[in-house]
SETIKE-913286 format. One record per residue (C-alpha): x, y, z; residue in one letter; residue number from 1. Coordinates in steps of 0.001 Angstrom, whole numbers. Layout:
! residues N
site xx X, yy Y, zz Z, residuo A, num NUM
...
! end
This chain:
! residues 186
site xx 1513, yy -12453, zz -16823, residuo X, num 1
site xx 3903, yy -10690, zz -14983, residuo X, num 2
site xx 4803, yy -7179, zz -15212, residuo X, num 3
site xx 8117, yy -5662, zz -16107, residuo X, num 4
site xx 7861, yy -2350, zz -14278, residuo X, num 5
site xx 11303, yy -1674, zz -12887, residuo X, num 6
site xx 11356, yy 22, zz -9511, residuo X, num 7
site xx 13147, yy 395, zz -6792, residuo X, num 8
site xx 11103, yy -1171, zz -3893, residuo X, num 9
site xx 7573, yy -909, zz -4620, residuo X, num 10
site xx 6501, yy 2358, zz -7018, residuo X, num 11
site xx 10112, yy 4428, zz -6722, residuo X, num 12
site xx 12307, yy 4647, zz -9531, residuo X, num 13
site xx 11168, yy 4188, zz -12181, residuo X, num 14
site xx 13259, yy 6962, zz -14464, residuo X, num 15
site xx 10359, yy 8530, zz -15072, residuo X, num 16
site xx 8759, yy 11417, zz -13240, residuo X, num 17
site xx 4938, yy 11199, zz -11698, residuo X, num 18
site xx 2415, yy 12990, zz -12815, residuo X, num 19
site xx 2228, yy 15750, zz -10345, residuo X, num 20
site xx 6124, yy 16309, zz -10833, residuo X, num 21
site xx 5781, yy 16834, zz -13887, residuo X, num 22
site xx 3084, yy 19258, zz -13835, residuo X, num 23
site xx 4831, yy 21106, zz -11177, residuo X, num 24
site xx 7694, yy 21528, zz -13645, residuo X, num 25
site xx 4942, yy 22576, zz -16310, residuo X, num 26
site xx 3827, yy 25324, zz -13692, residuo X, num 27
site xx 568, yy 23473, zz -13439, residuo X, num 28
site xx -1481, yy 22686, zz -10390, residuo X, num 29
site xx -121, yy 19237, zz -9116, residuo X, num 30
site xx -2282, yy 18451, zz -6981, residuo X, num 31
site xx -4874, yy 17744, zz -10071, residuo X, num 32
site xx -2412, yy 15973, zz -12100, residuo X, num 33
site xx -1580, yy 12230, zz -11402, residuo X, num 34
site xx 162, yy 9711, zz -13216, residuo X, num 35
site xx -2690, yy 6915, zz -13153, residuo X, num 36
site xx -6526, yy 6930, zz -14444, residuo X, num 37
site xx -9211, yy 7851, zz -12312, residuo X, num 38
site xx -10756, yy 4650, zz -11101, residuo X, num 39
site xx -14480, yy 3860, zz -13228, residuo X, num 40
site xx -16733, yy 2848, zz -10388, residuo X, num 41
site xx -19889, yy 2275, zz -13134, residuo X, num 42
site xx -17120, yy -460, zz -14618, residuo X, num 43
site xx -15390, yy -1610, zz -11874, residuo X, num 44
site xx -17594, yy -1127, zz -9097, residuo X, num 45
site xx -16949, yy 850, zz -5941, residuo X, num 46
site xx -12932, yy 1776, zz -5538, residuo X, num 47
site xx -11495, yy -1405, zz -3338, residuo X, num 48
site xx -8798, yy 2098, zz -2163, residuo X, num 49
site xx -11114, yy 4791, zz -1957, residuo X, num 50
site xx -10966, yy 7627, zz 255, residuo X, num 51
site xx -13210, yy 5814, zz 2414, residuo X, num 52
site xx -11078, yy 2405, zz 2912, residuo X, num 53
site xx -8115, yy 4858, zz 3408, residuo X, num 54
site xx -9890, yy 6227, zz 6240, residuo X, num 55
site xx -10760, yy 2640, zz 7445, residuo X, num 56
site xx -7267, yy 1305, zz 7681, residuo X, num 57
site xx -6331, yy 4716, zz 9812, residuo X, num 58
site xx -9362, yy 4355, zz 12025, residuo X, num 59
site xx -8508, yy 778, zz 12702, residuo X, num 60
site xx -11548, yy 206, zz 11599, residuo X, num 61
site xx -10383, yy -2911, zz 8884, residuo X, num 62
site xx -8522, yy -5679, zz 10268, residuo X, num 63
site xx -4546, yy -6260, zz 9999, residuo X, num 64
site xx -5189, yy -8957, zz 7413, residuo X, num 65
site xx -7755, yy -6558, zz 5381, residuo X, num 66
site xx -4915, yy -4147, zz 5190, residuo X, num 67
site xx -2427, yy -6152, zz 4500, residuo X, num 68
site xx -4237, yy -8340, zz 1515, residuo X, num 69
site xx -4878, yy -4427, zz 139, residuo X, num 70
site xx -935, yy -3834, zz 122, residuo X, num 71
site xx -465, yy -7224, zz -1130, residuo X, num 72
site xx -2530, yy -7137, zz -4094, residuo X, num 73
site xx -1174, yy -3652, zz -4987, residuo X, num 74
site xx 2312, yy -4864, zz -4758, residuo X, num 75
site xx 846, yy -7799, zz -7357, residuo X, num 76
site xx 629, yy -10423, zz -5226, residuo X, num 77
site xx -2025, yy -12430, zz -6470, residuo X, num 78
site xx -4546, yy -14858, zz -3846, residuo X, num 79
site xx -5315, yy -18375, zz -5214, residuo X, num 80
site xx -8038, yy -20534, zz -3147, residuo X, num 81
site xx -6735, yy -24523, zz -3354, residuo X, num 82
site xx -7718, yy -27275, zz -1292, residuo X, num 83
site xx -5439, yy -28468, zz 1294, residuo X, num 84
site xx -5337, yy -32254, zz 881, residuo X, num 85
site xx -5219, yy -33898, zz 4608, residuo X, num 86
site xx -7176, yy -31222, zz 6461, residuo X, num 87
site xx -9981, yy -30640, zz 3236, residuo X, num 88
site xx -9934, yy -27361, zz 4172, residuo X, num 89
site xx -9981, yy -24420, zz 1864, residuo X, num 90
site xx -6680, yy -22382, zz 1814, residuo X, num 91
site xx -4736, yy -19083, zz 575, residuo X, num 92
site xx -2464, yy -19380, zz -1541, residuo X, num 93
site xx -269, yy -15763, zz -2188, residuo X, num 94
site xx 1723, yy -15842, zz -5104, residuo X, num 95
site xx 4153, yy -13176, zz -6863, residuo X, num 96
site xx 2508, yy -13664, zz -10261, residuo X, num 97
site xx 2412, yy -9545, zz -10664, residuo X, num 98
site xx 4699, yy -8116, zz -8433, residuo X, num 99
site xx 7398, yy -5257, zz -9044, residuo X, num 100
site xx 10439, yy -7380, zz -9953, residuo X, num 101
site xx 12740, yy -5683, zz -6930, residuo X, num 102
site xx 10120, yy -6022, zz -4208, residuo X, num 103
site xx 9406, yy -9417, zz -5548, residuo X, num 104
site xx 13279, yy -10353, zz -4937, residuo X, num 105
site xx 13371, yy -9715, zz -1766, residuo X, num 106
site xx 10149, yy -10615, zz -1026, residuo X, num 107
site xx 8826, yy -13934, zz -2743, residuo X, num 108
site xx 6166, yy -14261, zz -422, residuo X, num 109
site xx 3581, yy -11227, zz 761, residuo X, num 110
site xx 5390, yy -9645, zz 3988, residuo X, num 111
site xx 3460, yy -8566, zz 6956, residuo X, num 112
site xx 3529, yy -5165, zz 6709, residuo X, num 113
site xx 1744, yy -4333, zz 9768, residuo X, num 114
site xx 2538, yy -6659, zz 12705, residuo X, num 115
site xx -388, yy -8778, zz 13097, residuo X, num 116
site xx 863, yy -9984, zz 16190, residuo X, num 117
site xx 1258, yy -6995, zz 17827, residuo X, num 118
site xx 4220, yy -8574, zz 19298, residuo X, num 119
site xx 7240, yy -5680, zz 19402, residuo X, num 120
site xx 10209, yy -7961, zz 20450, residuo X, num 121
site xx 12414, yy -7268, zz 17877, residuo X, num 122
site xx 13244, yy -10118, zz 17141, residuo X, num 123
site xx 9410, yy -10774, zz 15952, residuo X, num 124
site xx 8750, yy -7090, zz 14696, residuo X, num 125
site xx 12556, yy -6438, zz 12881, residuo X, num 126
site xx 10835, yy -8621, zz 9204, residuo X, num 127
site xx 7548, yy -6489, zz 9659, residuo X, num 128
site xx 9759, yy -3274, zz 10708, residuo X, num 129
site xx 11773, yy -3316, zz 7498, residuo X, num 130
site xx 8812, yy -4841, zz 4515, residuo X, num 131
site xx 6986, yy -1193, zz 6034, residuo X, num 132
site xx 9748, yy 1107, zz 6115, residuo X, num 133
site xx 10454, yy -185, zz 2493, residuo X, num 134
site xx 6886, yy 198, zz 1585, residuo X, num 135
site xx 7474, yy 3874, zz 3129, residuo X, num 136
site xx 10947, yy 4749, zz 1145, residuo X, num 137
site xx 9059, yy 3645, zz -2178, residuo X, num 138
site xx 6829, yy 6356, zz -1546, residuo X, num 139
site xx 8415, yy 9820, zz -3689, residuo X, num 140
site xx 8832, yy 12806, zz -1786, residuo X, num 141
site xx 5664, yy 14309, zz -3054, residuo X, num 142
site xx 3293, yy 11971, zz -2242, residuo X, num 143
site xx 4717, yy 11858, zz 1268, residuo X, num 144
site xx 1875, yy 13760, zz 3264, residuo X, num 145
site xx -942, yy 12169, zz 707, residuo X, num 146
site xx -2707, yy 10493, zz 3459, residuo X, num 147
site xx -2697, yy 13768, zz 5275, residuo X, num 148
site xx -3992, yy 15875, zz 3159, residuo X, num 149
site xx -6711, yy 13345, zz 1485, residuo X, num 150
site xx -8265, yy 12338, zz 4583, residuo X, num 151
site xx -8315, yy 15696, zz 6621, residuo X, num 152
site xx -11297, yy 16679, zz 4715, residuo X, num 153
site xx -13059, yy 13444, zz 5822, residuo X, num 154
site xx -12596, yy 14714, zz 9380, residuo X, num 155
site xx -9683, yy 12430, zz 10046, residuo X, num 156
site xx -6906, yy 14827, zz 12544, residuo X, num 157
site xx -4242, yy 12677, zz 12000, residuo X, num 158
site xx -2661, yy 10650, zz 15317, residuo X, num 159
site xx -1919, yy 12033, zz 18599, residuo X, num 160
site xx 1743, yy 11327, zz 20386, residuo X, num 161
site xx 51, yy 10033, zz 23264, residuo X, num 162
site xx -834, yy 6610, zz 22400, residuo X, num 163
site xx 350, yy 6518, zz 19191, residuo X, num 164
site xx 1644, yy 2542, zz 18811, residuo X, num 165
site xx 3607, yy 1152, zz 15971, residuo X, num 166
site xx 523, yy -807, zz 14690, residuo X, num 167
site xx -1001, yy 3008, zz 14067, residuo X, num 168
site xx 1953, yy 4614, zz 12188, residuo X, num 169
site xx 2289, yy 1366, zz 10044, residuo X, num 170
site xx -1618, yy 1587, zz 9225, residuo X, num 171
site xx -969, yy 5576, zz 7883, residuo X, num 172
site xx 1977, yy 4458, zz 6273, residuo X, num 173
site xx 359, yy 1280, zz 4332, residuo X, num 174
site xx -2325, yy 3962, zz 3571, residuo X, num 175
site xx -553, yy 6826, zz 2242, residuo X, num 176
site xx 1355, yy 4054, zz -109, residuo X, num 177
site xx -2111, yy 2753, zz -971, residuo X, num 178
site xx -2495, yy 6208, zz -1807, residuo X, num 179
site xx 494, yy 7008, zz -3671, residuo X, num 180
site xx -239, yy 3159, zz -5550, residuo X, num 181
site xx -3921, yy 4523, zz -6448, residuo X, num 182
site xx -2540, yy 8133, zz -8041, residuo X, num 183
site xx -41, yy 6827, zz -9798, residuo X, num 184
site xx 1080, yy 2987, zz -10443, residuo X, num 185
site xx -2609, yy 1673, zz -10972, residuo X, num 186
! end
C-alpha cells in the first residue's frame, strides 16, 4: 500500500506543524512533545533507530550500506529478496512501494545518500551530494541540531574541523534525519 503523505522532499511540508512546534506555541516544553509514538520495544523489539544506532552511524561504526538501507526504509523504500535467474544468486530488490510521493518522483530508486565510494570527483559525488542535501532541507528548522543534542549525553562531542570528510558530515546528517523521521513521521 502506498502512502499518501504529501511532503516536500522527505518529512517537510506537510501543512501541518510538528509536535514540538506546536507545543512551543502552547508555551509547553518542546523538547518532550513530538509528533510520532514512542517506539514499543516489548512489541517491536529493540528500536532499529535508537539512540544507540544513531551513535553508530556517527562513530562510523555501521557500514555505508547499513546506513543507507536505514534511510531507505524510512523514506519507504521497501527490500524484496528474488532470485536472479542466470547467476542463481540471491538478490536485492529496492522498491518505492511506501515512499513520500515527492521524494519518490525524483527518486524511483533508493539514492546513495552517503557516497559509498568515497570517490569525491564530482562528477561521481554531485547524485550523492544532492539525494543528502535534500535529505538535509527536509529536515524543519527545529529538529536541525537533534543529533546534537541527543547524542551529547551518550558522550558523542560532535566532529572536529580537522579531518572532518564529507563521508562524516553526510553520516550526522542521515542521522539527525533518522532522528527527525523517528520523532515525528514514524
Amino acid at each position: 500500500a502506498v502512502r499518501t503523505r504529501s511532503v516536500r522532499g522527505a518529512g517537510a511540508g506537510t501543512g501541518r506543524r510538528s509536535g514540538r512546534a506546536c507545543a512551543a506555541a502552547e508555551g509547553e516544553d518542546a523538547s518532550a512533545s513530538w509528533g510520532a509514538e514512542p517506539w514499543d520495544e516489548e512489541k517491536n523489539g529493540p528500536d532499529p533507530i535508537g539512540d544507540d544506532v544513531l551513535l553508530s552511524i556517527v562513530r562510523s561504526e555501521l557500514s555505508d550500506e547499513q546506513v543507507n538501507k536505514l534511510v531507505w526504509n524510512a523514506l519507504g523504500y521497501r527490500c524484496k529478496v528474488e532470485l536472479d535467474a542466470e547467476t542463481l544468486t540471491a538478490v536485492e530488490v529496492w522498491t518505492p512501494d511506501e515512499v513520500f510521493p515527492n521524494w519518490a518522483n525524483t527518486y524511483p530508486t533508493p539514492p546513495d545518500v552517503l557516497g559509498v565510494t568515497r570517490k569525491y570527483d564530482p562528477k561521481i559525488d554531485a547524485p550523492v551530494k544532492a539525494a543528502c542535501a535534500a535529505l538535509t532541507r527536509s529536515v524543519p528548522e527545529e529538529h536541525k541540531q537533534g543529533i546534537k543534542t541527543t547524542l551529547t549525553p551518550l558522550g558523542w562531542k560532535g566532529f572536529k574541523m580537522d579531518g572532518l570528510t564529507p563521508n562524516m558530515t553526510r553520516r550526522a546528517q542521515a542521522a539527525n534525519w533518522l532522528l527527525f523521521y523517528r520523532r515525528e513521521l514514524r
